[in-house]
SEFI-115455 format. One record per residue: x, y, z of N, C-alpha, C in turn. Coordinates in steps of 0.2 Angstrom, whole numbers, padded with zeros to 4 digits, always signed. Layout:
! residues N
XYZXYZXYZ...
! end
This chain:
! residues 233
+0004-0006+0000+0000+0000+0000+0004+0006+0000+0003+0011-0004+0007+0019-0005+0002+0023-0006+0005+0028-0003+0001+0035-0001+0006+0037-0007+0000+0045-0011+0000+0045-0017-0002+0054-0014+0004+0056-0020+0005+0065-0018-0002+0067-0019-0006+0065-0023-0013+0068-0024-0017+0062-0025-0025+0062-0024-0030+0059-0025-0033+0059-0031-0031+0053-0036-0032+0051-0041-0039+0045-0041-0043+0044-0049-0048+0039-0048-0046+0033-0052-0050+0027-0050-0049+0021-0055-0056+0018-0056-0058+0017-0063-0065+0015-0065-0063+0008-0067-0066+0003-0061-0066-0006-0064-0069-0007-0068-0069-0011-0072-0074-0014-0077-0080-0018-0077-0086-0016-0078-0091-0020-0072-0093-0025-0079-0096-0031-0074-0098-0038-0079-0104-0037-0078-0108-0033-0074-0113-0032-0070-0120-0027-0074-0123-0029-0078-0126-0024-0082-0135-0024-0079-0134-0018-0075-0141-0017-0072-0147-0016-0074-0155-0017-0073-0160-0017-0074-0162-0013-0077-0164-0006-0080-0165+0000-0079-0171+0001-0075-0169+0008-0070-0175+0006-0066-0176+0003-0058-0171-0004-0058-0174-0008-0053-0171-0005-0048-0167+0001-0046-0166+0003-0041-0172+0008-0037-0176+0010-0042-0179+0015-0041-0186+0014-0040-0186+0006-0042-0194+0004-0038-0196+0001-0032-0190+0002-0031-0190+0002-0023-0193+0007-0019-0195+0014-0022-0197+0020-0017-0204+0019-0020-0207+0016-0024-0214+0017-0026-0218+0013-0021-0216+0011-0015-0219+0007-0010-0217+0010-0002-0216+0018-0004-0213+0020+0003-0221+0020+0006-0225+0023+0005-0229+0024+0008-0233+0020+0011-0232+0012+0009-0235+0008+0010-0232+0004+0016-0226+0007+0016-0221+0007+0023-0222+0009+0028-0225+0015+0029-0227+0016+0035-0233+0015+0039-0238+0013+0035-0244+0010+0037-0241+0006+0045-0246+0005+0049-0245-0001+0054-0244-0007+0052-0249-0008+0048-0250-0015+0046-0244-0019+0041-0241-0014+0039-0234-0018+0036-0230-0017+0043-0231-0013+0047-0226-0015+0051-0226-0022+0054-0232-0023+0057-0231-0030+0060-0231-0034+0054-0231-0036+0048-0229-0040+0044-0224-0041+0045-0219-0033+0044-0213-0035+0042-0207-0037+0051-0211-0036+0053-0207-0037+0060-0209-0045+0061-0215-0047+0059-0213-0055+0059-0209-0060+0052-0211-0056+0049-0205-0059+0041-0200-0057+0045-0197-0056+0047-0187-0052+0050-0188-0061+0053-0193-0061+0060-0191-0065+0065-0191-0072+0060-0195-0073+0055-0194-0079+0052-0188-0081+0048-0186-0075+0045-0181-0074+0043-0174-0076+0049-0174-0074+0051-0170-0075+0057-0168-0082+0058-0174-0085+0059-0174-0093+0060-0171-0098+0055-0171-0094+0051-0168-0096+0043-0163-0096+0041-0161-0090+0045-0153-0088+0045-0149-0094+0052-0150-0095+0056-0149-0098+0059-0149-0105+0060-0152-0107+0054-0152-0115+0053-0148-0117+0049-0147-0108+0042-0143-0111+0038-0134-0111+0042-0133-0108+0047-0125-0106+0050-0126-0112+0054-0132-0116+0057-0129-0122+0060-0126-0126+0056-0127-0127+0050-0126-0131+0046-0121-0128+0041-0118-0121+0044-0112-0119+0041-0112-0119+0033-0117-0116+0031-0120-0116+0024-0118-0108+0022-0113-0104+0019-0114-0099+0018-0117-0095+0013-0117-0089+0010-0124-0088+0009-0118-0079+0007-0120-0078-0001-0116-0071-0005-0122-0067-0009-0121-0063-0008-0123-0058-0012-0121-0056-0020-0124-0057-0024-0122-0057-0028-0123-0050-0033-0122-0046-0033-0120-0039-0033-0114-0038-0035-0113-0030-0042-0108-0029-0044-0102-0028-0037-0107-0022-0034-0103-0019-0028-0099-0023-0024-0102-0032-0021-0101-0034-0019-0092-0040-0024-0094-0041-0030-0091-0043-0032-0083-0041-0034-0083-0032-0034-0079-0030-0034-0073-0030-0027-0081-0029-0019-0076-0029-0016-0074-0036-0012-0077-0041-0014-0074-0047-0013-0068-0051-0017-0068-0049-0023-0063-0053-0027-0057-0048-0028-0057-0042-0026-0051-0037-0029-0050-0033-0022-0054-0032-0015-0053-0028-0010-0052-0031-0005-0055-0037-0004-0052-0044+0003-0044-0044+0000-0046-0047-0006-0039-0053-0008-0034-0050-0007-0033-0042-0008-0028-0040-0008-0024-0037+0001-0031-0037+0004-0031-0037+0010-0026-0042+0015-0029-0047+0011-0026-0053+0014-0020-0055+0013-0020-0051+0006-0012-0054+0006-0006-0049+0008-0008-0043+0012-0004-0040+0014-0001-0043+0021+0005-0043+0021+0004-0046+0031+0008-0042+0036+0006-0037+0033+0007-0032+0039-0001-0031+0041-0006-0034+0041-0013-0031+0043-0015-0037+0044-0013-0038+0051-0013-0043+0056-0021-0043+0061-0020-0037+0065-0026-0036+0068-0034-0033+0064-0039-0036+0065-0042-0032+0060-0048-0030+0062-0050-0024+0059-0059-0024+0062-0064-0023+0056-0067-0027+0055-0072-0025+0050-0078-0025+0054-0082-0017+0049-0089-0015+0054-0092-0014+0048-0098-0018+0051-0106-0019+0046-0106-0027+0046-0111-0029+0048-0110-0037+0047-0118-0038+0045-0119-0044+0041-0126-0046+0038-0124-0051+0038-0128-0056+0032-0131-0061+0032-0122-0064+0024-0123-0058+0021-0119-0060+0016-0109-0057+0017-0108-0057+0024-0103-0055+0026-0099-0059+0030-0104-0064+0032-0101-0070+0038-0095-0073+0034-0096-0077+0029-0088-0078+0024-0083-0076+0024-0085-0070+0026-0077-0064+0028-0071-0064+0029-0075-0068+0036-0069-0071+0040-0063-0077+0040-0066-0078+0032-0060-0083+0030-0055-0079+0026-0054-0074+0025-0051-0069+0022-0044-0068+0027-0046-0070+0036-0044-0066+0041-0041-0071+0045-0036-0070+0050-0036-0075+0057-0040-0074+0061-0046-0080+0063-0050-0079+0067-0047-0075+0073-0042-0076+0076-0039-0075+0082-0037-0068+0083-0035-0063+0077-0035-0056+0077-0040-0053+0073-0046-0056+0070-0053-0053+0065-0057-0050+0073-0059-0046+0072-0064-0044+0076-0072-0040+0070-0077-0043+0072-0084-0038+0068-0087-0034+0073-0090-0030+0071-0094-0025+0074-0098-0022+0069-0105-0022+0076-0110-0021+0073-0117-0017+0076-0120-0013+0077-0126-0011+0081-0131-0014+0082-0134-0018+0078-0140-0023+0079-0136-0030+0083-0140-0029+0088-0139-0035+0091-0138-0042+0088-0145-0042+0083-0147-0048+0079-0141-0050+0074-0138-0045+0073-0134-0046+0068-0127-0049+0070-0128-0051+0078-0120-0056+0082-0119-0060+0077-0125-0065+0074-0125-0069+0071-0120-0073+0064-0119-0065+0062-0117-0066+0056-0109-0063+0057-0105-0062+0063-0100-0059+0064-0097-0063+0066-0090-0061+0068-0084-0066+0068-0084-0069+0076-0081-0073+0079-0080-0076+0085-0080-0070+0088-0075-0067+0088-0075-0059+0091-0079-0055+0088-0085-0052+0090-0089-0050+0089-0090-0047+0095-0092-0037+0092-0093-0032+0096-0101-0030+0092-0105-0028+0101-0113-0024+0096-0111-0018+0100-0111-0013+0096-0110-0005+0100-0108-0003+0092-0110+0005+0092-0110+0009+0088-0101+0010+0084-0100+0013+0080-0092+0012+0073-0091+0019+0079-0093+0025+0084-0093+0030+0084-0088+0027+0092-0090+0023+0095-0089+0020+0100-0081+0014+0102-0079+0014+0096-0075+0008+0095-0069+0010+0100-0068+0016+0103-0063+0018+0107-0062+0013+0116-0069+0013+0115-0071+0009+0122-0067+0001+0121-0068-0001+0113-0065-0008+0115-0058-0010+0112-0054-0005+0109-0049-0005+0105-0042+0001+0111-0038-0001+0112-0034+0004+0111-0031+0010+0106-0028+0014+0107-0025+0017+0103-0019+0015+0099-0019+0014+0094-0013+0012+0089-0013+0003+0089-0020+0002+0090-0019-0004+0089-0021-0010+0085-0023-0007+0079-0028-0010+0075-0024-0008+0070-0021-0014+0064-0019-0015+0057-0022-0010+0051-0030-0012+0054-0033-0011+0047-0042-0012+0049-0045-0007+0048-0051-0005+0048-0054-0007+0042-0061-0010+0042-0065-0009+0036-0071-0007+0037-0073-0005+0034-0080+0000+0036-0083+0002+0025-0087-0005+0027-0091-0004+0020-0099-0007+0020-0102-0001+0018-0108-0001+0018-0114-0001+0025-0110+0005+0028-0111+0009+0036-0112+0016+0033-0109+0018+0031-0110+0026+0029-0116+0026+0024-0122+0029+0024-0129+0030+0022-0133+0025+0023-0131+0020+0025-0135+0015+0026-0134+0014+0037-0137+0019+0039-0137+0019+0046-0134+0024+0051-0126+0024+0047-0121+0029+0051-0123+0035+0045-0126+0041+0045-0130+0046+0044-0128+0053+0045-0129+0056+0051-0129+0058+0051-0121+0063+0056-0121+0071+0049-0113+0072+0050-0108+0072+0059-0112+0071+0063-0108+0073+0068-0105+0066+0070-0111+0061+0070-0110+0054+0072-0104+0052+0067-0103+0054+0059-0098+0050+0058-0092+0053+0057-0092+0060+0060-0087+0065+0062-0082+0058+0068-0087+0057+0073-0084+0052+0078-0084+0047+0078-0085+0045+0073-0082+0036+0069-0078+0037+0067-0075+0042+0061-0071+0042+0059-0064+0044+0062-0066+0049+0065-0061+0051+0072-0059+0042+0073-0063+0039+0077-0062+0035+0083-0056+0028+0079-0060+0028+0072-0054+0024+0070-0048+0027+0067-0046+0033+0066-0042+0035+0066-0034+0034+0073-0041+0035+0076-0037+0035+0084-0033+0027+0086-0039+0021+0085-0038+0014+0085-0034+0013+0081-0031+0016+0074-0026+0013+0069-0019+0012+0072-0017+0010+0070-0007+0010+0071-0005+0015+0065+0000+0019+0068+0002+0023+0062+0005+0018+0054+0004+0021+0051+0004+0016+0044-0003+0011+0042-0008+0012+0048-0014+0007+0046-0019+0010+0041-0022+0004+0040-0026+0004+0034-0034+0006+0034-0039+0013+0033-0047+0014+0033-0047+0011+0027-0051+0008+0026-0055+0006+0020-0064+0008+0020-0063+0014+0017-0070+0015+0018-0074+0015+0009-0080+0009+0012-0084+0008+0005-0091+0011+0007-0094+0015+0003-0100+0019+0001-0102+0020-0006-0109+0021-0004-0115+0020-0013-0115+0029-0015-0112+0032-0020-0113+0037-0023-0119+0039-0027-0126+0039-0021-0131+0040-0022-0136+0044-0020-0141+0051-0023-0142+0053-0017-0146+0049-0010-0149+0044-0010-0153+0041-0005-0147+0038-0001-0140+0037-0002-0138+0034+0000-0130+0038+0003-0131+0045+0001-0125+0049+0002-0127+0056+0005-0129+0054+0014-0130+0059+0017-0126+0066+0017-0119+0066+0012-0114+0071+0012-0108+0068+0010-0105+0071+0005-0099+0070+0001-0096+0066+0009-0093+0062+0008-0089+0061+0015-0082+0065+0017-0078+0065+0010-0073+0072+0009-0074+0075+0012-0081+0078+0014-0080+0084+0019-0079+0083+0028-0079+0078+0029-0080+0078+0036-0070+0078+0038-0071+0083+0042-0062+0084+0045-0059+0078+0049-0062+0075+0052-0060+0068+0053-0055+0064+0047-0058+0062+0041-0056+0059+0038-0052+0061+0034-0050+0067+0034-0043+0072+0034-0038+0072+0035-0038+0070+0042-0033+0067+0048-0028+0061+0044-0031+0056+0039-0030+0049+0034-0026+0055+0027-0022+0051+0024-0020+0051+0018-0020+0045+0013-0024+0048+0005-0025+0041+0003-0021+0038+0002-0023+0029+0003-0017+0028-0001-0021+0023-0005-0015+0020-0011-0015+0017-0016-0016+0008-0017-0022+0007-0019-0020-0002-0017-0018-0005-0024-0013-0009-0023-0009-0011-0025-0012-0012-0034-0017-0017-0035-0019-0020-0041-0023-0016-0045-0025-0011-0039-0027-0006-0043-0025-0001-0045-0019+0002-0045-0014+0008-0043-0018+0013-0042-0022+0014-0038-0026+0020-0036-0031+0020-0029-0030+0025-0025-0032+0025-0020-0041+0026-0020-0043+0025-0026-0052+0025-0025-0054+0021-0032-0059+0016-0029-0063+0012-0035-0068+0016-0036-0071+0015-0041-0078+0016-0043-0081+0012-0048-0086+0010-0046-0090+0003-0049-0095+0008-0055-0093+0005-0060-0099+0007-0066-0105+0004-0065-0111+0003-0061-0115+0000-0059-0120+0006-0058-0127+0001-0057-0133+0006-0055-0131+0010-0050-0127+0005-0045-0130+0008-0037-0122+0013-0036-0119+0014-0039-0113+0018-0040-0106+0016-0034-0107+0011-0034-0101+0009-0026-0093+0012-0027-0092+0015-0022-0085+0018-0020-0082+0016-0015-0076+0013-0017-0073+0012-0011-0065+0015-0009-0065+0018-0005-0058+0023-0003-0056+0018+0002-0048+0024+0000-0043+0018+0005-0038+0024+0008-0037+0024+0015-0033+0030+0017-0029+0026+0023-0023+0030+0024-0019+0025+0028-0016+0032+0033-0016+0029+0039-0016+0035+0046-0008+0037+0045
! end
């Protein structure tokens, strides 16, 4: 990994050729969303759901997502990760149903996940943290973490600018000097509460450069527009 005098972009090649449309019919059902009556539907579909996820991990059946976004960053963002080994200690935050696999990427023994939904212990590493990205100071030391990943937290949860003023800080503070943010985010407006660039926190980072790509930021040709930056403390 190299830090690079200025911030340059890299456009992957996507296999991935979108619906037109199918992201955006998703919102033609907002109002139907907040009725009561879909509430408790969907609060017992989750809990079924749930059941389901849980029979499939007994039985250690894993379970991908199959999305551009996703494909980029598991076949060109992990692997590279992995193969660095000086990123020893690790934390990745956001964890789901299509994230659990992750952790073969990693040494169970220094992977750590975290996550805010309790429910979602599930799907995280042996070491598993439930508390907020803004929070991680309470369970990490200072300079003590390799390498952070933090993909698909920001617009989807982590929101609003003060909150990830103080996530961004907090892993800046947990890094080792030389370690690695990996921050992945959707360049959408539904899903891009604010340029992230702007928040001073992640100022404190300089980008750096991953190796395969020779550039410190991907961008997915894809509907849902996925970014992923790489800054190193």
């Amino acid at each position: 990994m190299r830090s690079p005098t200025s911030l340059t972009t890299e456009t992957v090649p996507s296999i991935y050729q979108p619906v037109p449309g199918a992201f955006s019919r998703t919102r033609r059902f907002a109002s139907l969303r907040k009725t009561r009556a879909y509430g408790h539907f969907r609060k017992a579909k989750l809990a079924l759901w749930y059941r389901i996820q849980d029979v499939l991990i007994f039985f250690d059946i894993e379970q991908r997502l199959v999305t551009e976004d996703r494909r980029i960053f598991e076949t060109i963002v992990l692997p590279s990760l992995r193969d660095e080994p000086s990123y020893k200690h690790v934390l990745f935050i956001g964890s789901h149903w299509y994230t659990r696999w992750y952790r073969a990427f990693f040494n169970e023994d220094t992977y750590w996940t975290l996550d805010i939904n309790p429910q979602r212990k599930r799907f995280g590493a042996r070491k598993h943290i439930v508390d907020s990205m803004e929070n991680i100071e309470r369970h990490f030391a200072a300079d003590s973490l390799d390498l952070i990943i933090c993909n698909g937290v920001f617009g989807w949860g982590l929101n609003e600018k003060a909150a990830v003023e103080r996530a961004f800080h907090a892993c800046h503070c947990c890094l080792r000097q030389g370690g690695l943010f990996v921050l992945g985010w959707h360049d959408l407006p539904d899903r891009r509460p604010f340029p992230p660039g702007e928040t001073k926190s992640l100022k404190l980072f300089r980008p750096a450069i991953l190796e395969p790509v020779g550039a410190p930021r991907i961008v997915a040709n894809d509907e849902y527009r996925y970014v992923c930056d790489f800054f190193v403390k």
